[in-house]
KOLMAR-151992 format. One record per residue (C-alpha): chain; x, y, z. Coordinates in Angstrom, 2 decimals. Layout:
   ch         x         y         z
    A         X         Y         Z
...
***
This chain:
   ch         x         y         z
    A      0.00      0.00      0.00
    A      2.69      2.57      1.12
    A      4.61      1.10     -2.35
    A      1.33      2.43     -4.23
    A      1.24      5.84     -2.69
    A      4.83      6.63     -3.24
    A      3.91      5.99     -7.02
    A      0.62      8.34     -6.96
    A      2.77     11.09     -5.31
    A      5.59     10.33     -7.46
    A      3.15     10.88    -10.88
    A      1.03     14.19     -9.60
    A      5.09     15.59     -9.27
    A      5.60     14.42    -12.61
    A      2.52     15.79    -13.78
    A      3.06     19.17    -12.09
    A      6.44     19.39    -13.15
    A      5.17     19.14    -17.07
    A      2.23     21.23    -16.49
    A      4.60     24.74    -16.59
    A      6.54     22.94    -19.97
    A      3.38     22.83    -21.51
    A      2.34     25.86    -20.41
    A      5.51     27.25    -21.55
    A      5.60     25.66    -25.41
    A      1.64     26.14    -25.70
    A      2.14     29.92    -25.13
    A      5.59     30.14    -27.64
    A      3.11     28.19    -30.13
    A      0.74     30.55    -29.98
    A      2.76     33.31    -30.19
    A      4.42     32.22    -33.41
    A      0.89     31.74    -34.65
    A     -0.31     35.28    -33.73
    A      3.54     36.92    -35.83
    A      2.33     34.26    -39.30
    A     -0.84     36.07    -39.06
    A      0.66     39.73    -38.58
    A      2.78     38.81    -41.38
    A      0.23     38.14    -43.26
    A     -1.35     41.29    -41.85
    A      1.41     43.22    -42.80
    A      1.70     42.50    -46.07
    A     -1.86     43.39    -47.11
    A     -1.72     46.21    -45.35
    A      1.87     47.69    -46.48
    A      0.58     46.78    -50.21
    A     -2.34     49.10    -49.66
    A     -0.65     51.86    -48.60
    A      1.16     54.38    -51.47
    A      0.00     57.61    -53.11
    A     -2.91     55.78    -55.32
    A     -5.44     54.38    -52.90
    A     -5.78     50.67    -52.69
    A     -8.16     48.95    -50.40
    A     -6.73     46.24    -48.34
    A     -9.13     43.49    -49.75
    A     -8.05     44.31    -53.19
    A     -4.91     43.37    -52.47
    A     -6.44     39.89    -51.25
    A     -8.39     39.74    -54.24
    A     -5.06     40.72    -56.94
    A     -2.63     37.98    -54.95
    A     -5.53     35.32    -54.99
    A     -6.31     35.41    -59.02
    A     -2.76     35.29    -59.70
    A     -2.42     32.55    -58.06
    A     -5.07     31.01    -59.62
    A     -7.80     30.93    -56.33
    A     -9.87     33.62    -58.43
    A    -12.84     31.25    -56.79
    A    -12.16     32.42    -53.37
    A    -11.61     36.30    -54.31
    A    -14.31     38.64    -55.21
    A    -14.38     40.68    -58.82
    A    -11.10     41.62    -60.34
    A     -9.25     44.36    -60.46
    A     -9.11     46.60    -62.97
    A     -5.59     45.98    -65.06
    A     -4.16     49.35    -64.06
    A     -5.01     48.62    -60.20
    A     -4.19     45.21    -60.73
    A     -0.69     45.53    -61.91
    A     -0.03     48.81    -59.02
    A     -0.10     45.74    -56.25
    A      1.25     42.67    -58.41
    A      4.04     44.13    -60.28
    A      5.13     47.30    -58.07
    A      3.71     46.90    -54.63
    A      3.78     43.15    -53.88
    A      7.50     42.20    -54.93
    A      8.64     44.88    -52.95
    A      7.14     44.15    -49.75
    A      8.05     40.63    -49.84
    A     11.22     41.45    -50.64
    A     11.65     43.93    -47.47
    A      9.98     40.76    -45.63
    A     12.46     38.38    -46.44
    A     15.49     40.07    -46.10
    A     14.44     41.52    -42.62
    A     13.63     37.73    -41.61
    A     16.37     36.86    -43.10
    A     18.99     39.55    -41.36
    A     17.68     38.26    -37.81
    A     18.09     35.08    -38.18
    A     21.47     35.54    -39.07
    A     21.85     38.03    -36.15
    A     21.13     35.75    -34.11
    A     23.13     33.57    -34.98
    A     26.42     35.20    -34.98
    A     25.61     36.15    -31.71
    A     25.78     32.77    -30.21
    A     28.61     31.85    -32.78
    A     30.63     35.02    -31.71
    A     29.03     34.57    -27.88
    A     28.87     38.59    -29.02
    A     25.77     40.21    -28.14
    A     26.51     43.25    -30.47
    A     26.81     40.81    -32.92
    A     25.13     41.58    -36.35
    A     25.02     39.62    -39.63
    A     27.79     42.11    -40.87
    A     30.53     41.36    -38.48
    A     32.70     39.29    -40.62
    A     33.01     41.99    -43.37
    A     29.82     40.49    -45.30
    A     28.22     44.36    -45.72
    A     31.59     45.71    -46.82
    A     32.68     42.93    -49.30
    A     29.07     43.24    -50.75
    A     29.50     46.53    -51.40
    A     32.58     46.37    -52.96
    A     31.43     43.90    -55.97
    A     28.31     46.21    -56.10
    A     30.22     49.35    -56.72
    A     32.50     47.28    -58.92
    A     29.68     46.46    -61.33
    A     27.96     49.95    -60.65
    A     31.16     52.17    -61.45
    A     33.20     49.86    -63.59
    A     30.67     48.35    -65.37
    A     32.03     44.97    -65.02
    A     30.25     42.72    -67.07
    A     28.44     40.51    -63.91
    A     24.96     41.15    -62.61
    A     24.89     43.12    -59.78
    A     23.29     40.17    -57.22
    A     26.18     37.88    -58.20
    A     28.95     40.46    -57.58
    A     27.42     41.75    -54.44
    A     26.88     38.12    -53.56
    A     30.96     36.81    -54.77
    A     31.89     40.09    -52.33
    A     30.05     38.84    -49.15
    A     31.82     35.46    -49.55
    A     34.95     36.48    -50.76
    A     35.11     39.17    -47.23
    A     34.03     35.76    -45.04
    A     36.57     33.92    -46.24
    A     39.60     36.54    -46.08
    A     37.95     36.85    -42.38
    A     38.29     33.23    -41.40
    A     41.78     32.96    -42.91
    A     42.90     35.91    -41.48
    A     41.60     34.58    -38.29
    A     42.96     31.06    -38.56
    A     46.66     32.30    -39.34
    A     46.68     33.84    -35.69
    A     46.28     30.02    -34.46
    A     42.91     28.87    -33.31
    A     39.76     30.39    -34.72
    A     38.15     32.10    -31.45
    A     35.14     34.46    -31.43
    A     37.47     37.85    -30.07
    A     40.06     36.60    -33.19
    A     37.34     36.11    -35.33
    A     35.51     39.48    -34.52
    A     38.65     41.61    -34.94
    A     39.82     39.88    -38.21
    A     36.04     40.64    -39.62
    A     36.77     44.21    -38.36
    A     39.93     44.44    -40.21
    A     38.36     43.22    -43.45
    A     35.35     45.26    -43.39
    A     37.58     48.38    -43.18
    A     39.65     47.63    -45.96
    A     36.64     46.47    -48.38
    A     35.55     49.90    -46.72
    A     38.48     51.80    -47.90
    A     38.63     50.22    -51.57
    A     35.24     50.92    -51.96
    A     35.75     54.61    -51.22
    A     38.75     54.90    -53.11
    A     36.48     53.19    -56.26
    A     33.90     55.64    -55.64
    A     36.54     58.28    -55.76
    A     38.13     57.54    -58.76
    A     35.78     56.89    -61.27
    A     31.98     57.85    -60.25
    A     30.67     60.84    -62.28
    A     27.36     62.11    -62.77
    A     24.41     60.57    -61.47
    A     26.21     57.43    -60.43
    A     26.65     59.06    -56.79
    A     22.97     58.96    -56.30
    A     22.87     54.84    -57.48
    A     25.31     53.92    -55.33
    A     24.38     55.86    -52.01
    A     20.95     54.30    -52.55
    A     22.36     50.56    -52.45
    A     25.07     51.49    -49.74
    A     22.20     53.08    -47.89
    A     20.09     49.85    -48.06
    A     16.93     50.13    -50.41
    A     14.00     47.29    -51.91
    A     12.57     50.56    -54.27
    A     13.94     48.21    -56.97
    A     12.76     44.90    -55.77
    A     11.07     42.68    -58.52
    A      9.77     39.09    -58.67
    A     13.15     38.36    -59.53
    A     14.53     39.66    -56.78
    A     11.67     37.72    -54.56
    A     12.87     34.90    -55.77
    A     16.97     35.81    -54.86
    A     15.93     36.55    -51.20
    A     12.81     34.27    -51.00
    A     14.66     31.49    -51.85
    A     18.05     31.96    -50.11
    A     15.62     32.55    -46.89
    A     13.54     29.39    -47.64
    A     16.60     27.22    -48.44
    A     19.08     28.65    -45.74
    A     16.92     29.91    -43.01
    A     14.33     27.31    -42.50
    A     16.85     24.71    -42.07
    A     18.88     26.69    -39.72
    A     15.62     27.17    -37.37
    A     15.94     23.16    -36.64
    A     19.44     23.66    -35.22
    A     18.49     25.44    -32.33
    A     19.89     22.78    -30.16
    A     23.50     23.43    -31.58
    A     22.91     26.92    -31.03
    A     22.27     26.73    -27.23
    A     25.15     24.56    -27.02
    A     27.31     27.71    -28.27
    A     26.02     29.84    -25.72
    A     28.33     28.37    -23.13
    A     30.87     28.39    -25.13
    A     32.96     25.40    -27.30
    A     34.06     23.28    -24.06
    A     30.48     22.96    -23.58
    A     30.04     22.38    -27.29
    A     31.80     19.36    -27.23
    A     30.76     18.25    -23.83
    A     27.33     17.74    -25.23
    A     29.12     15.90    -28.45
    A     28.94     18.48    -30.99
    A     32.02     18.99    -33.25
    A     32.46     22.54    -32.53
    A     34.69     23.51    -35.33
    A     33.14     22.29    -37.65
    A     29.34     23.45    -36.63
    A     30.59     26.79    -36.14
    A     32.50     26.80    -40.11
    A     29.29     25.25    -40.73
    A     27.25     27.78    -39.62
    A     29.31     30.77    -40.33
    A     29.14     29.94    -44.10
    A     25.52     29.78    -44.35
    A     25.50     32.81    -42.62
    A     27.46     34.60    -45.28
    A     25.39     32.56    -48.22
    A     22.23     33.89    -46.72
    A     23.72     37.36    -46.01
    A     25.48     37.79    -49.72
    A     21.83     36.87    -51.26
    A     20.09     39.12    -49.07
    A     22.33     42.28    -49.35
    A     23.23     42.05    -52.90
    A     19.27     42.64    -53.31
    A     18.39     45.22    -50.79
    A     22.25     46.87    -50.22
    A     23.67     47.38    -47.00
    A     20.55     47.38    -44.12
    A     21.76     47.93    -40.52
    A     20.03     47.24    -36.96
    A     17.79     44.76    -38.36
    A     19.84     41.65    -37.25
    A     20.94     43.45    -34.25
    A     17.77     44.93    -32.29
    A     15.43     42.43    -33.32
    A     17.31     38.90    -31.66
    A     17.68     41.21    -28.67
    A     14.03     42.06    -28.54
    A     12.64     38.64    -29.06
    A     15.07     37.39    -26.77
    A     14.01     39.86    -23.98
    A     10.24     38.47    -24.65
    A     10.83     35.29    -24.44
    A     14.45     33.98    -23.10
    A     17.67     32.80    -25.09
    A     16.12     29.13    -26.13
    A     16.44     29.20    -30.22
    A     14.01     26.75    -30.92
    A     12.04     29.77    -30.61
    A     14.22     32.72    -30.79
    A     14.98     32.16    -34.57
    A     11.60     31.45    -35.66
    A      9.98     34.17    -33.60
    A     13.20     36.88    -34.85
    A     12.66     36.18    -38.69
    A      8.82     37.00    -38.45
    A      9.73     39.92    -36.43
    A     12.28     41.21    -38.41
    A      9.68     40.72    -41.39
    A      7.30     42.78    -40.11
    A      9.40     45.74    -38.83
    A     11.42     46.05    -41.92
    A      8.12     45.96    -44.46
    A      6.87     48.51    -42.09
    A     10.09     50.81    -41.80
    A     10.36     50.34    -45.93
    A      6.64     51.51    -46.38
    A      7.65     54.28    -44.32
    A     10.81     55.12    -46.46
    A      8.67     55.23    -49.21
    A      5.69     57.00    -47.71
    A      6.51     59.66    -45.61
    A      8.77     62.49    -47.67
    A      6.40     61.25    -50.98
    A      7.20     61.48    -53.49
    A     10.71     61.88    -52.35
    A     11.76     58.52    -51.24
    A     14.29     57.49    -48.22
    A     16.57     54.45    -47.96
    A     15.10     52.06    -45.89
    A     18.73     51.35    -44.25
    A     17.87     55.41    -42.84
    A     14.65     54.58    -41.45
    A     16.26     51.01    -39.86
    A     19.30     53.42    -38.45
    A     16.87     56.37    -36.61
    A     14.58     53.40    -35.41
    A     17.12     50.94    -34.30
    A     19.86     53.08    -32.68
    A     17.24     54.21    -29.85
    A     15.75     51.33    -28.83
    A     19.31     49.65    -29.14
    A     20.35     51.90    -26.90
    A     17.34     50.93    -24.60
    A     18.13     47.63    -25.00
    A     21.44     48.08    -23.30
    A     20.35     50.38    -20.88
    A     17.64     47.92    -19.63
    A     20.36     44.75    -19.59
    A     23.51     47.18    -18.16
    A     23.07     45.15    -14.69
    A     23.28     41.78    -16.29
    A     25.89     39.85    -17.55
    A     24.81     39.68    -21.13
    A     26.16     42.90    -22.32
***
């Protein structure tokens, strides 16, 4: 009898030790559910807004005949309204989308490769060496599309990081951090000295957009750069969460756990720079996204992964669709960079951010 009792108490623990675990995933579940549908929010909303009024619902009714639910949508649009949200409007919003999802996740990332919390997706030169191959095609007129050289330049800067890095002896995060500093300045310097040299004219303007950061060109083409680096890189990277936690602590603990950390964190850096090169060498250089917005989430809702880089890429998707709607919106018809608007929203509430966190140990 006393045998049997022992077990009941031992299973109501049990059961009251779960009860705050499924508490605790039921609420993360339905806060990722509540960020797909302000995404999806977003998006008809954003597409709406511009200097020709468009009703929300048209934009339903546009994106559902196009792709072929015409069933489900109401009358169609007339062609002039029709082609305003599918051929100007839409691309560029989902472009803004993806690359801000895109930027956090990597953000957050580097900041449990780097164990760095003012991390960013740029740290290892990526922003600079994009740059470079942009102005490179822009000024020299280098016969390469501008997404591939911007794209060749993020990689090329990652890799002159990490070697410059691993000829000091052992790749470590303060190494790896000043050897991306190093290289961003010099990609930095060329570019200037490129700029410089040759840009006459109207080129100035071309190239301070892209260096700015800017989607006003974004087409279905360029969806389908960032879409699909975000689709192929990110999403798989959102399963490694695990991996990620075990970098937190550090490599010893890395390994403890039985992870290879050298080669997770090579691993990881270089799909960090694929996704970054595809993402800037559409949108041009876009600051604070992948720094504020792993910070925020992570201030919501702990440093656990599983949901941290889920929860940052629809985050980052919503603020930078709404910061690039706001580029484009308020001096209209003159129209901002969206890496300005990131910039004067990101640097206060980055600042917050470390003002809230200055007694911990984080920062």
């Amino acid at each position: 009898m006393a045998t049997d009792l022992t077990d009941v108490r031992g299973a109501i623990a049990s059961d009251e030790a779960e009860k705050p675990r499924r508490t605790r995933t039921l609420g993360r579940t339905s806060t990722l559910a509540a960020l797909v549908l302000g995404v999806l929010v977003t998006i008809a909303i954003t597409v709406a807004i511009g200097p020709a009024d468009i009703a929300p619902h048209e934009v339903i009714t546009s994106i559902l005949r196009h792709l072929g639910l015409g069933s489900l949508a109401g009358d169609p649009l007339p062609p002039l309204r029709d082609a305003m949200v599918w051929e100007l409007r839409l691309p560029r919003v989902l472009v803004a989308g993806c690359v801000g999802a895109g930027l956090a996740v990597c953000g957050a990332i580097m900041q449990s490769l780097t164990r760095n919390p003012l991390a960013d997706p740029y740290l290892l030169g990526l922003s600079s060496g994009a740059s470079l191959g942009a102005v490179a095609v822009l000024i020299l007129g280098i016969a390469v599309a501008l997404p591939v050289a911007a794209f060749v330049g993020a990689v090329g800067a990652l890799v002159a990081s990490l070697a410059l890095a691993g000829s000091l002896g052992r790749i470590t995060p303060t190494r790896t951090v000043l050897a991306g500093l190093a290289v961003s300045q010099l990609c930095a310097a060329v570019t200037s000295f490129v700029i410089f040299w040759s840009s006459t004219g109207d080129s100035y303007r071309e190239i301070l957009s892209w260096l700015m950061g800017s989607v006003g060109s974004a087409t279905w083409t360029s969806v389908a750069i960032a879409g699909g680096a975000s689709l192929v890189i990110s999403v798989p990277l959102m399963f490694l969460g695990n991996v990620l936690d075990a970098f937190t602590f550090g490599d010893d603990s890395a390994r403890a756990l039985g992870f290879n950390a050298t080669r997770w964190r090579w691993g990881l850096l270089l799909a960090v720079a694929l996704l970054t090169g595809a993402l800037v060498s559409v949108s041009g250089s876009i600051g604070f996204v992948g720094l504020i917005i792993p910070h925020a989430v992570r201030g919501m809702s702990g440093s656990g992964h599983r949901f941290l880089l889920p929860a940052s890429a629809l985050v980052g998707a919503i603020f930078l669709m709404w910061a690039d709607t706001l580029a484009r919106t308020v001096f209209s018809p003159r129209e901002l960079p969206v890496g300005v608007v990131t910039a004067v929203i990101g640097a206060p509430i980055f600042a917050v951010i470390l003002w809230r966190t200055r007694g911990g140990s984080d920062v």
